[in-house]
Structures are given as C-alpha cells and as structure tokens.
DRENDO-1510 file (C-alpha; in Angstrom, 1 decimal, always signed):
<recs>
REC; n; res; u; v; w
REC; 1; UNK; +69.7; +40.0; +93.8 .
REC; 2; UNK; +67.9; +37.4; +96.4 .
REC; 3; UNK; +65.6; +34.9; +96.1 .
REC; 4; UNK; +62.3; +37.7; +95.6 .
REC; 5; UNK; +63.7; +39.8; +92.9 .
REC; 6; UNK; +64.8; +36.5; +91.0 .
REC; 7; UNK; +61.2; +35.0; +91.6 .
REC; 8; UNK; +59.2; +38.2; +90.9 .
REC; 9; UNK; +61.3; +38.7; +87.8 .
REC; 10; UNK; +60.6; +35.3; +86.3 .
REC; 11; UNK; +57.2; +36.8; +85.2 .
REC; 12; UNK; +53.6; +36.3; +85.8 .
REC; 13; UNK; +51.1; +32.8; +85.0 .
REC; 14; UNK; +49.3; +35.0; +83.1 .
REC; 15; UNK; +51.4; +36.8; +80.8 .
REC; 16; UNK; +54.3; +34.1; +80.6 .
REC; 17; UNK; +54.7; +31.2; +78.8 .
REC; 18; UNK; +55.9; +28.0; +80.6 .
REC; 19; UNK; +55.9; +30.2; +83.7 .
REC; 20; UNK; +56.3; +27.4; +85.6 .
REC; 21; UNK; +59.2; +26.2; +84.6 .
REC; 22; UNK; +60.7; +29.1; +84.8 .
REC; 23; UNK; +60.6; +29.7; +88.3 .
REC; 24; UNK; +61.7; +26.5; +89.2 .
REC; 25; UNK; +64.7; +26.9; +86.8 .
REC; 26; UNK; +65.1; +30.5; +88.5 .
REC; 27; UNK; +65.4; +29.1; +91.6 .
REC; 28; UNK; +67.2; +25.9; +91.0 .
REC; 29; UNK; +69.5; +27.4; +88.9 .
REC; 30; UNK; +71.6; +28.8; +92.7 .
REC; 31; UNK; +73.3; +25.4; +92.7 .
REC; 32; UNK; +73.5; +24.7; +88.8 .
REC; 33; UNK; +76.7; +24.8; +87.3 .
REC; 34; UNK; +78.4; +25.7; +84.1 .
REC; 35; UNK; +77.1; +24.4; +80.7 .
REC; 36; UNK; +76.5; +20.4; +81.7 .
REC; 37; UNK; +74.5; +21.5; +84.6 .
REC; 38; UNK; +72.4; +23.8; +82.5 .
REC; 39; UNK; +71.7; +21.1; +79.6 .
REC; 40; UNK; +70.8; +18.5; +82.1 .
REC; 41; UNK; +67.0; +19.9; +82.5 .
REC; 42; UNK; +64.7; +20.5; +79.9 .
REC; 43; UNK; +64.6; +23.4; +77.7 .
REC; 44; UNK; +61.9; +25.1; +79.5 .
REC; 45; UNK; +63.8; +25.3; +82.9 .
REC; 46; UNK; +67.1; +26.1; +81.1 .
REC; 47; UNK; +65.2; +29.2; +80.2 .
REC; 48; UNK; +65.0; +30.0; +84.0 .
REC; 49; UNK; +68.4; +29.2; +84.2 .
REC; 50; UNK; +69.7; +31.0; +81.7 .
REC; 51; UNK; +67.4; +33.6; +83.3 .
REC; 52; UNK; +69.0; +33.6; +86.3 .
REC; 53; UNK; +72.3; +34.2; +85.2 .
REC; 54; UNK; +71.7; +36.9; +83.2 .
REC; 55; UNK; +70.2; +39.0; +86.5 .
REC; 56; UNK; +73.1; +37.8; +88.3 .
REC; 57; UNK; +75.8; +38.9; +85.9 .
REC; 58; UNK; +73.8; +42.3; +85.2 .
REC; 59; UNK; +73.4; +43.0; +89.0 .
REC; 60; UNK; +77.3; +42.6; +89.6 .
REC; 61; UNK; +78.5; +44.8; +86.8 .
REC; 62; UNK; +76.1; +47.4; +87.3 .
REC; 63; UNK; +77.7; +50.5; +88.6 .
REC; 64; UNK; +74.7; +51.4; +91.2 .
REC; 65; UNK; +75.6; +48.1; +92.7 .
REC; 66; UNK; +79.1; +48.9; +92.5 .
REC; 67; UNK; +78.7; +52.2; +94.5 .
REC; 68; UNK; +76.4; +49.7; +97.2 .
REC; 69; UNK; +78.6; +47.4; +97.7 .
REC; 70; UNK; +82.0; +49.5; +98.0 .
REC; 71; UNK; +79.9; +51.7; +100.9 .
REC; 72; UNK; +79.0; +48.0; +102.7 .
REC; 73; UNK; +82.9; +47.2; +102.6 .
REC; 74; UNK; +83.5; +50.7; +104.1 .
REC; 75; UNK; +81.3; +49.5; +106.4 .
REC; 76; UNK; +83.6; +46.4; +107.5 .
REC; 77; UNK; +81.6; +43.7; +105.1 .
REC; 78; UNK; +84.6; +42.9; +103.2 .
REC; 79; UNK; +84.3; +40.4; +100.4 .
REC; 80; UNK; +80.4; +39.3; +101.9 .
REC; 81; UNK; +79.2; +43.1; +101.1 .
REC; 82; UNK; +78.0; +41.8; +97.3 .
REC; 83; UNK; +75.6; +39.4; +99.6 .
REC; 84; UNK; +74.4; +41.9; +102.0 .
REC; 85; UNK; +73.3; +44.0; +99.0 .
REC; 86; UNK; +71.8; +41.6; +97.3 .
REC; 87; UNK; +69.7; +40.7; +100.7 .
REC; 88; UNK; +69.5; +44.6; +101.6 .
REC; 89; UNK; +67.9; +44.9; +97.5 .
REC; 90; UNK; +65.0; +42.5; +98.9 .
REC; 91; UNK; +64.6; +43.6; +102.1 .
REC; 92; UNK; +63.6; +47.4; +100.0 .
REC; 93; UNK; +61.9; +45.2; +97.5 .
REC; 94; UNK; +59.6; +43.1; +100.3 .
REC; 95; UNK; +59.1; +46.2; +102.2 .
REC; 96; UNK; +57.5; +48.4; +99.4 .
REC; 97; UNK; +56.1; +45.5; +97.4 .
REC; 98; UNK; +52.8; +47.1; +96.6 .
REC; 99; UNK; +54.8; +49.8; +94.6 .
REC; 100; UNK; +56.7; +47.1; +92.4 .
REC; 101; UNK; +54.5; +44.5; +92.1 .
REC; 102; UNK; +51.2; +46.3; +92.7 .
REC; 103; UNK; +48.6; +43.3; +91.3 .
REC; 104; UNK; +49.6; +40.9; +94.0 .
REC; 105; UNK; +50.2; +41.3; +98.2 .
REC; 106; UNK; +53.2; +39.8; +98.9 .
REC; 107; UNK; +51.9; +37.2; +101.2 .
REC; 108; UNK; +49.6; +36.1; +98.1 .
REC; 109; UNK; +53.0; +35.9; +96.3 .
REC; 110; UNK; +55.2; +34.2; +98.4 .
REC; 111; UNK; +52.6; +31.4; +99.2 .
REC; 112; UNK; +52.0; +31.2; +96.0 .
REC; 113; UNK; +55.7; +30.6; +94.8 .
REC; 114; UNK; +56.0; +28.3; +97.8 .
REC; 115; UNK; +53.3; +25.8; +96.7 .
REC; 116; UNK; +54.7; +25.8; +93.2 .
REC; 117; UNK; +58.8; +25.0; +94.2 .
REC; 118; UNK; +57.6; +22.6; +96.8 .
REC; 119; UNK; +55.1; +20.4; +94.5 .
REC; 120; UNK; +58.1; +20.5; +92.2 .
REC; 121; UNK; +60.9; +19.8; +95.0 .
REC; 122; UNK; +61.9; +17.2; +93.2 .
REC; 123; UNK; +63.4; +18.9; +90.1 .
REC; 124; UNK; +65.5; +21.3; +92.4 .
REC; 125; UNK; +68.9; +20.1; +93.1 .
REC; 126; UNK; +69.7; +17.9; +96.3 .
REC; 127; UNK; +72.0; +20.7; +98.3 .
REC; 128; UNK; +68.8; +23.7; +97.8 .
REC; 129; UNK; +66.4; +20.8; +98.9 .
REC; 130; UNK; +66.6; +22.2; +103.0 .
REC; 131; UNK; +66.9; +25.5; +102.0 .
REC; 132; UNK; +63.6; +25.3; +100.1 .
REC; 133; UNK; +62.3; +23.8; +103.4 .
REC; 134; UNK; +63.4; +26.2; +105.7 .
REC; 135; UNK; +62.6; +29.3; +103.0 .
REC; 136; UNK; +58.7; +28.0; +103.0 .
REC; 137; UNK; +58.2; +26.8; +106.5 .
REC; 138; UNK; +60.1; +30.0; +108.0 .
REC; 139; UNK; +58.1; +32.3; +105.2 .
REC; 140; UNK; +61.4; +34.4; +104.1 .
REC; 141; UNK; +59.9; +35.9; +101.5 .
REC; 142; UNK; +57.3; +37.9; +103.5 .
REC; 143; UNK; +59.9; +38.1; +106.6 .
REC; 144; UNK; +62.4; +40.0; +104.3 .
REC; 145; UNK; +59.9; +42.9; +104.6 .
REC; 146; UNK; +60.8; +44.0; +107.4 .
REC; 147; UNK; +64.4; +44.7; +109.4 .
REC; 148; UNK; +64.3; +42.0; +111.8 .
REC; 149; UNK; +64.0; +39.2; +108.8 .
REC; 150; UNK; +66.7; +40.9; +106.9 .
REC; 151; UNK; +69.0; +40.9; +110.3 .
REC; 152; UNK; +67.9; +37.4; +111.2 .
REC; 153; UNK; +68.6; +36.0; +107.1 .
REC; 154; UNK; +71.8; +37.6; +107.6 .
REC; 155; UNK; +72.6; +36.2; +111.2 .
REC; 156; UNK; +71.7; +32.7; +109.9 .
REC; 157; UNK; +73.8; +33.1; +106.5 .
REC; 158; UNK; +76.3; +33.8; +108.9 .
REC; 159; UNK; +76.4; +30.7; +110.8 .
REC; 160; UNK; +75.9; +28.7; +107.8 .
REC; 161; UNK; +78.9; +29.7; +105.7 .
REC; 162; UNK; +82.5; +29.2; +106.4 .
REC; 163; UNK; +84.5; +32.2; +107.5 .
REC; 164; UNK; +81.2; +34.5; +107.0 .
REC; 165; UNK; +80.7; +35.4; +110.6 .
REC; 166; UNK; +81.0; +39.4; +109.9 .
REC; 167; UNK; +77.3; +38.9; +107.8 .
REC; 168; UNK; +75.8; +38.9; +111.3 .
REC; 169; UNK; +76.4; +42.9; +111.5 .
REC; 170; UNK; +75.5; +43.1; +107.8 .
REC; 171; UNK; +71.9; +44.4; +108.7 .
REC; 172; UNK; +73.3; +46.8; +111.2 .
REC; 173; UNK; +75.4; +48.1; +108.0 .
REC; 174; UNK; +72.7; +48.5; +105.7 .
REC; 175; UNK; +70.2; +49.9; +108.2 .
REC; 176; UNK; +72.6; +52.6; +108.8 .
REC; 177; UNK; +72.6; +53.9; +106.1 .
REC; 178; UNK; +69.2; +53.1; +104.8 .
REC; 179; UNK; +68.6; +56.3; +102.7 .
REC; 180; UNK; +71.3; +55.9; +100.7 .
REC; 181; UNK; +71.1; +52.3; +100.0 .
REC; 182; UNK; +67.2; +53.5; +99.0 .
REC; 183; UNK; +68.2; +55.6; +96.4 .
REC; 184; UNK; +70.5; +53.0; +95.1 .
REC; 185; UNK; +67.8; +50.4; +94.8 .
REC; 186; UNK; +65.1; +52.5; +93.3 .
REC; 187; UNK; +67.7; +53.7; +90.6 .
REC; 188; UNK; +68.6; +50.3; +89.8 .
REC; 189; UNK; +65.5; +48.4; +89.6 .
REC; 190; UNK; +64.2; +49.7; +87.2 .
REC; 191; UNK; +66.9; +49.1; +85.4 .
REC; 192; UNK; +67.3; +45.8; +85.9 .
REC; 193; UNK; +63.8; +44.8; +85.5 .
REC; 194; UNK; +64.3; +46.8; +81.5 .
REC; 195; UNK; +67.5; +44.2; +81.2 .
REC; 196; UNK; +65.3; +41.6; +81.7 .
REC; 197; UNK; +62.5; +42.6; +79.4 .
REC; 198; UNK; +64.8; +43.4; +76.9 .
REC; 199; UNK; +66.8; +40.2; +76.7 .
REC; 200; UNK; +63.9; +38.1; +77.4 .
REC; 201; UNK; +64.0; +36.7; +73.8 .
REC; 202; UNK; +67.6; +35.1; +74.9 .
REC; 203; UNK; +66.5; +33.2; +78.1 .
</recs>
C-alpha cells in the first residue's frame, strides 16, 4: 500500500494512543532500515515502524494482491507492477474515501496529516525530507483521488527512479481494467485493515 492507506491505518487522535508518533514512524519508516534503523528512534515511533512493516509484508503475500499484480505484469509492468498496485490501491482508496474513512473528508485528512509530518520534519529521515515537501505542497493525498493524480504520481515515479520509465503507462494499465482491480481492492481491504487490528498489540 501507498502513503494514504499507511497513514489512514495508523489510527485516529482520538482512539489511539501516542498517535502521533505513530504516523511519523509510519511514514518515516519508507527509508528506515533493518533492526539498527528501527532502535535508533524512540519506542513510540518504532511502533509506527514496526507498523509499517507489518502492512507491507501482509500486502505482498496476500493472494488478492498476488492476482493484481500478475494482471499489471500482463499488462507490460514487469517487476514495477507491485508499485502500481500499491498506488492503484490509493487511488480506489482516495476516490471512495467517504466509504472507508466516513468521519473525516479527505481534504480534512490529508491537511491534517500534512501539518503533523511537517512540524515533525525533523524526525523523518534526510532522503524522505523532499518528498515530504513535494507530497504537502503538491497535496498527493487528495490528488490521488482522482485518475489524473494517480497518472501524474506514476509519471513522476517514473522519472525519479532508475530504469522505471515503463511506470509512466502504469495508470493507463490500471485504468483499463479498473473493474477488476475494484473488486480486488474492496476484497482486500478489509482484510488488511482486520490484520492490523488484530496484530495491533505487536506494533
């Protein structure tokens, strides 16, 4: 999953503890690695770290996601298809917001997580520091919503990493065959959003 299921599942203020640090531990952990990166922050954003990783392992072995991303390599996406399922997942998830995430518009939430990763900037690490930038000043969260932010996320990603030219048709791919790739989101979310309630006592 992208950067809006990882934030939306790191909670709520109200109803988690230390949400806070949570976020910014969901978020940082992108460029965190192995078990020294990890105990180099405090416990509380190790728990978004740890968080993190467990959606990321859960979303790769799932079979749903499986079955998405072999149709994306059909499609000519190649080893990049993981990638444009996990930004196709949030481009479903931003468009129907209201239906997953019904207390909050999605504007509301994206500024909201915005303010909160930029006033604590400084605990994210150096290489996600312009990527933060860019993600708030260019509001990605909200753009994801609809096609042409998921086409022009992809066209950037594109440009940005080596040999990952073919993610510029990625969009194309996924809008193709939109339906399908609908009923693979909505069978896996919920089940993804269950993994994470039920393991939450191990973050």
């Amino acid at each position: 999953m992208n950067f809006l299921a990882h934030l939306l599942l790191s909670g709520s203020p109200a109803h988690t503890p230390q949400y806070d640090d949570i976020v910014v531990g969901n978020f940082a952990a992108e460029a965190v690695r192995g078990r020294a990166g990890l105990l180099a922050y405090p416990e509380p954003v190790q728990r978004g770290i740890r968080l993190h990783r467990f959606i990321d392992s859960f979303t790769d072995t799932h079979p749903v996601v499986r079955r998405t991303t072999a149709r994306l390599r059909e499609a000519g996406l190649g080893k990049w298809a993981g990638v444009v399922a996990d930004m196709g997942y949030d481009h479903l998830l931003a468009r129907d917001f209201v239906r997953h995430h019904p207390a909050e518009p999605l504007p509301d939430f994206a500024q909201r997580q915005y303010t909160l990763l930029h006033a604590r900037r400084h605990e994210i690490p150096e290489r996600l520091q312009p990527l933060l930038h860019h993600m708030r000043h260019g509001d990605w969260l909200t753009g994801y919503a609809h096609p042409a932010g998921l086409q022009q996320a992809l066209l950037g990603l594109s440009r940005r990493v080596p040999a990952g030219a073919v993610m510029a048709t990625g969009a194309a791919a996924f809008l193709a065959e939109l339906s399908a790739y609908e009923d693979d989101f909505m069978e896996f979310w919920p089940e993804l959003r269950a993994g994470v309630e039920g393991n939450s006592a191990a973050f």
